[in-house]
C-alpha positions, 0 to 999 in steps of 0.5 A, a space after each residue: 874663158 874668152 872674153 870675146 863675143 862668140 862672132 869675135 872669136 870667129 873672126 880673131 880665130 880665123 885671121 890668126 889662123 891665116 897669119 900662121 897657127 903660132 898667132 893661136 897661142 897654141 904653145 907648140 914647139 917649133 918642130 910643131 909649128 912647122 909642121 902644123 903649118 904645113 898641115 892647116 887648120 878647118 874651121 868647122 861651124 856648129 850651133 851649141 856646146 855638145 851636152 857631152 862628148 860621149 858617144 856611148 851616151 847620146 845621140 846629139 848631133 853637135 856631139 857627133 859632129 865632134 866626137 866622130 874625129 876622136 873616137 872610132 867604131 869598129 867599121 864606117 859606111 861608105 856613101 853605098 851604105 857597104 861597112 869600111 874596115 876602121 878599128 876591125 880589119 875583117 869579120 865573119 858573119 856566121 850562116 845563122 846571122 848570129 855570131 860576128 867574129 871581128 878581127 881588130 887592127 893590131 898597133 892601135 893606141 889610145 891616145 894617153 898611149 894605151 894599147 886598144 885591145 878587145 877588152 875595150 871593145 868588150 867592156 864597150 859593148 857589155 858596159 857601156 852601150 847595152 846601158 846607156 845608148 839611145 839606139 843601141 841600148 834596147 837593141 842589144 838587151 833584145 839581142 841578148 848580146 853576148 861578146 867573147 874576147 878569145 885574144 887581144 886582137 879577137 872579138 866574137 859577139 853572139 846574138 840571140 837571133 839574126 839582126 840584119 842591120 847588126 854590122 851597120 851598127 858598128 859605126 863611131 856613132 851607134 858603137 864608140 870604142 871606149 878606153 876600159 882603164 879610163 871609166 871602169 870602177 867610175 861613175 859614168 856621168 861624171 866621168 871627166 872623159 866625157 868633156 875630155 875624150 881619150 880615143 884612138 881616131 885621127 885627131 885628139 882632144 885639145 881644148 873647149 872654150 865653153 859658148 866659143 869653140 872646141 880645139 881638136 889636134 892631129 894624132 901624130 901616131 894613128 894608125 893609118 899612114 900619114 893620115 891625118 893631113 890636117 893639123 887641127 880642126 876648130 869647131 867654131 860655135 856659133 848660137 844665131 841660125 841667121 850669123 852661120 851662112 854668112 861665116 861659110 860664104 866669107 870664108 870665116 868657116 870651111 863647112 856647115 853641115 844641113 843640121 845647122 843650115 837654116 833652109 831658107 838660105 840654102 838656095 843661095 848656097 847652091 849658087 856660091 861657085 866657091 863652095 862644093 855642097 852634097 845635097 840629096 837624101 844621105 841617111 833617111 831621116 824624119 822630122 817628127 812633133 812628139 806628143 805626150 800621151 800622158 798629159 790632160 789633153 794629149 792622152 786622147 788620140 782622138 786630139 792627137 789625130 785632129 792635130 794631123 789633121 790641121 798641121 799643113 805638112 806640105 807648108 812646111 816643106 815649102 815654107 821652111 825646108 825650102 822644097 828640100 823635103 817631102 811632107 810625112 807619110 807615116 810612122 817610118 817616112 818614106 825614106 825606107 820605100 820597102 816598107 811604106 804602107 801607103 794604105 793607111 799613110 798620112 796622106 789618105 788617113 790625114 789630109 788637112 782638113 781643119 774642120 775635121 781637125 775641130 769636129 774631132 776636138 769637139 768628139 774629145 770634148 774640147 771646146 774652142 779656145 780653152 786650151 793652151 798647148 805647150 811646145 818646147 823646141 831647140 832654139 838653136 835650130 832655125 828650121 825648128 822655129 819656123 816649125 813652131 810658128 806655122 804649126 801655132 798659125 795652123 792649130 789657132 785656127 782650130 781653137 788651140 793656142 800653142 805656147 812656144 817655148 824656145 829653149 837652149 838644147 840642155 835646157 830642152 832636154 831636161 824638160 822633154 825626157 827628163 822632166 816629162 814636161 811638156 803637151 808637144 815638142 818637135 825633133 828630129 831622128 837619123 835613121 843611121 841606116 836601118 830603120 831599126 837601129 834610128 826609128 824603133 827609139 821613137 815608138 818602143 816603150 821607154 822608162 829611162 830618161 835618157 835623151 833623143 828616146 820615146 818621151 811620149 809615154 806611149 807603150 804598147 806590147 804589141 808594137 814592142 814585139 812588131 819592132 823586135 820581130 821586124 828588127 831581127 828577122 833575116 829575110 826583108 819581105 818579111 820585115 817590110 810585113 812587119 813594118 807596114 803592121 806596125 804603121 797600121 797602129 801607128 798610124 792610128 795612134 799617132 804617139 808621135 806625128 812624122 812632119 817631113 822626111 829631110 833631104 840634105 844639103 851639107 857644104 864645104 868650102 873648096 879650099 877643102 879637098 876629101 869632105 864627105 867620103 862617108 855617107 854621114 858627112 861627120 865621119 873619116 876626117 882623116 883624109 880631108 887636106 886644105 889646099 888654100 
């Protein structure tokens, strides 16, 4: 481990970087360092140390952001949402919407020289994904997804009904290719391939320097051409919100993603003429207070509806989010426009209104004042507490006092889905696309511990088969009935309470050329070049 202080390291790693990438320490060979220097290096900002970087497993933005470059999905979206080819060349979609038959890229290797056949992609799906994704998981149980593996370069998955969103699903980050002979007859969680990835992506795992910075380096043998153009990409980790904006505007960073940007400070990015953002609405995406419907206070909905009532929704949009955001209007957002129910919307069941808010806290039996909520939240994100301050100053002034507990994400998520422990958290969901494949998490019931999951404790069988229905009914009319029933419950229940639907800004310095082809913009790194 470094003895330097994580700013430090930014700073030596960058200079280093400058003076010619052997100053790194890198213990390449000299055919190496010519070639690296002729590729360059990208400095990328993050916030945390990933809590693993298996994407089968998670749903962790941080871990995304990095794993993206070494792993691979059997397609990728484009900016329009169309599927890309990636691991799989081609497919065919039967006319009953449930059998996909994938051919894979023949000549692609692990990257410990294996050869990536679709038994990988079978023990991927079957083994992996359908037990332990956040997303994915509940989705292909319900599917009764079943793969066939006819040859080496043939996969045909079978479905037990149609699921429109399926293809878009086959993304590096709802469908990570594993390396079979890497964790069958393995205990999963202690895998060390979950800290040292083996992939088939443009770029391999290197070296992480726990609190400092993770070193990915160029796959000399993908398989796409001469791609990667980039010799390597440093994740530099750096905890404080307010130390990120001022390393991408000096130059000690070459991106920041919206995840890490504090709102506050993205008009002034707007304006810096050598940085080229990508601002506006990307992937749907909510900004959510989970509640837990189990705890003494919170298992009343009347208390939940009176917190709807008192938490000024469009404040935070202007406060925190900077205008780059729009207040909650239901279940699902207002990201998805085909499904909004704006019959029983926030905006006509919740206006703020405090003294509704205490009448119903008196309805419930609460007296001002006696109560103390509890509301743990990821320290790491500067959007989160400025959250938490302004919903504690909105719930006081109805006799509720909030504790905030601002925590490190590992620490926060043992407490919120493992430990259960907790009144109210915030979080935030990517849609990935389909409101199927990001939101259904949040509302369907859930008796695991895994992370980025519905921690609320709510279950309900009637929203459990809306979502199924909704999920896998072919025809979109259909499904936007569907959806507008469920926000009626929803709606009413308020398990969870949407607070704004984000729009993004994600930047790059412009010494970089081929950011953000992908409509996620941690996705196809392959073709980024440096040019200064």
């Amino acid at each position: 481990m470094s003895q330097n202080t994580p700013e430090q390291t930014l700073i030596n790693r960058r200079r280093m970087a400058q003076m010619g990438l052997g100053a790194l320490g890198l213990g390449l060979a000299p055919w190496q360092l010519a070639h690296a220097q002729a590729k360059g290096t990208a400095v990328l900002g993050i916030d945390t140390d990933p809590p693993t970087l298996n994407l089968a497993t998670t749903t962790d933005f941080t871990a995304g952001d990095v794993s993206a470059k070494i792993l691979e999905g059997l397609v990728w979206l484009d900016k329009d949402y169309n599927p890309k080819p990636a691991l799989a060349t081609a497919w065919n979609i039967s006319a009953d919407g449930r059998t996909y038959r994938f051919t894979l890229r023949a000549g692609v290797k692990w990257h410990d020289g294996r050869d990536f056949t679709s038994a990988d992609v079978r023990f991927t799906l079957v083994e992996m994904l359908s037990k332990l994704h956040p997303r994915a998981s509940a989705v292909f149980r319900n599917l009764g997804l079943e793969v066939e593996t006819p040859d080496a370069n043939t996969v045909v998955m079978k479905l037990q009904k149609p699921y429109p969103p399926f293809l878009s699903q086959m993304t590096v980050f709802d469908a990570p290719m594993l390396p079979r002979h890497v964790y069958e007859g393995t205990p999963v969680a202690t895998n060390p391939a979950n800290q040292r990835p083996v992939g088939t992506g443009p770029f391999k795992f290197a070296e992480w320097k726990r609190g400092a910075s993770i070193r990915l380096v160029r796959n000399a043998s993908y398989w796409d051409g001469d791609k990667p153009y980039l010799e390597q990409i440093i994740f530099q980790i750096i905890p404080q919100p307010a130390n990120r904006v001022p390393a991408l505007e000096s130059g000690e960073i070459d991106t920041l993603m919206d995840f890490y940007t504090p709102k506050a400070e993205t008009p002034r990015l707007l304006k810096d003429k050598n940085l080229a953002p990508r601002q506006g609405v990307n992937i749907p995406a909510i900004w959510f207070m989970m509640f837990n419907t189990k705890s003494a206070i919170m298992q009343k909905k009347e208390v939940r509806q009176a917190l709807a009532l008192a938490i000024d929704r469009k404040r935070l949009v202007t406060q925190v989010m900077q205008g780059l955001a729009r207040p909650g209007a239901g279940a699902f957002g207002d990201g998805f426009k085909w499904l909004l129910n704006e019959e029983v919307g926030y905006a006509k069941k919740y206006p703020l209104d405090p003294a509704r808010a205490r009448a119903l806290l008196a309805k419930a039996g609460i007296k001002p004042n006696t109560i103390t909520l509890r509301m743990p939240f990821d320290v790491g994100r500067a959007q989160m507490r400025a959250q938490s301050q302004i919903i504690q100053d909105n719930l006081r002034q109805i006799g509720l006092e909030v504790k905030l507990e601002p925590l490190e994400r590992s620490v926060l998520l043992d407490r919120v889905f493992t430990k259960r422990d907790f009144d109210m958290t915030l979080g935030s969901f990517y849609s990935a696309g389909d409101p199927a494949i990001g939101y259904t998490r949040l509302y369907v019931t859930n008796t695991t511990t895994a992370a980025n999951t519905n921690a609320s404790g709510y279950s309900n069988p009637k929203v459990d088969d809306l979502l199924q229905q909704a999920a896998t009914n072919p025809d979109r009319a259909a499904r936007a009935r569907l959806y507008k029933e469920l926000q009626v419950i929803l709606n009413e229940d308020l398990p969870s309470l949407v607070l704004f639907d984000e729009e993004t800004v994600d930047t790059a310095s412009k010494k970089l050329q081929g950011v953000f082809p992908a409509l996620d913009g941690r996705d196809q790194w392959s073709g980024v070049r440096r040019v200064g």
